[in-house]
N, C-alpha and C positions, 0 to 999 in steps of 0.2 A: 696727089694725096695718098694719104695709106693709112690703111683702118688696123687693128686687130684683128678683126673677124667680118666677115660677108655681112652678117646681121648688121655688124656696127657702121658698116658700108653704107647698106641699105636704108640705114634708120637718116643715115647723115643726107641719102640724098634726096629729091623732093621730085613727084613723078611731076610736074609741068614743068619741072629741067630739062627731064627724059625728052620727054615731049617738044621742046623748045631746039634740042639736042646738043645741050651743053657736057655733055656726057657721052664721047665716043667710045670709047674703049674700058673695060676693067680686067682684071688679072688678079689671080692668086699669087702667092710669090715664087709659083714654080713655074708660073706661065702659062698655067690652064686659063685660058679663055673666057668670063664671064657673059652672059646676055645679062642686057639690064632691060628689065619689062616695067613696065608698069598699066596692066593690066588690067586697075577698076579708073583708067584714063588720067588726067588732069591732078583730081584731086584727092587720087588712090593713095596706096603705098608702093614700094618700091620692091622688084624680089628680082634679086641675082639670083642666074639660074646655071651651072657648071656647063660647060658644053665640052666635046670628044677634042679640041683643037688644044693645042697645045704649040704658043708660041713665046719660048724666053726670049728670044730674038728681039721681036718687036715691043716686050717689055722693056727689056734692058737698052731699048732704044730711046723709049720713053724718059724713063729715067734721066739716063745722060743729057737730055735735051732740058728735062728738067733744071737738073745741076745747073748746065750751060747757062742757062735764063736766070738762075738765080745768085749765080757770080760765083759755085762752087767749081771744083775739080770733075771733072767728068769722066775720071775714070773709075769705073764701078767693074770689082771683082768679088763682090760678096753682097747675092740679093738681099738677102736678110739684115748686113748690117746696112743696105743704104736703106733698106725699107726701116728701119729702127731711126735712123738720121731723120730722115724725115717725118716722119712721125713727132720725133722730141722737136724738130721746128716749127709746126704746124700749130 
């Protein structure tokens, strides 16, 4: 998935997912590394939190696996427009 902004991130996901842990991973589109808490438990809210890591790598890994699963091209040279692809599928 891909939001516009971390809020809209956050708003979309639901902390007993967290919880449940249907949610491993998030990223900005530069690769910074998100935590995803949800911190008043079960039936809190959700708050991505920036962390110091910084991996495009295993974004753009992400991504392409994505593509791959969902019967596109997987070759991704421009994070921005496949995160905009995605987005308008979604």
């Amino acid at each position: 998935m891909a939001f516009g902004s971390e809020s809209e991130a956050a708003g979309y996901m639901e902390a007993i997912d967290i919880d449940d842990g249907e949610y491993d991973a998030a990223y900005l589109i530069d690769g910074i590394v998100l935590q995803i808490l949800a911190p008043d438990g079960r039936d809190g809210p959700v708050v991505l939190q920036r962390t110091d890591e910084h991996d495009p790598d295993a974004l753009l890994a992400r991504i392409r696996a994505y593509q791959r699963v969902n019967g596109q091209s997987a070759d991704v040279s421009d994070l921005f427009t496949s995160a905009n692809g995605v987005r308008k599928r979604e």
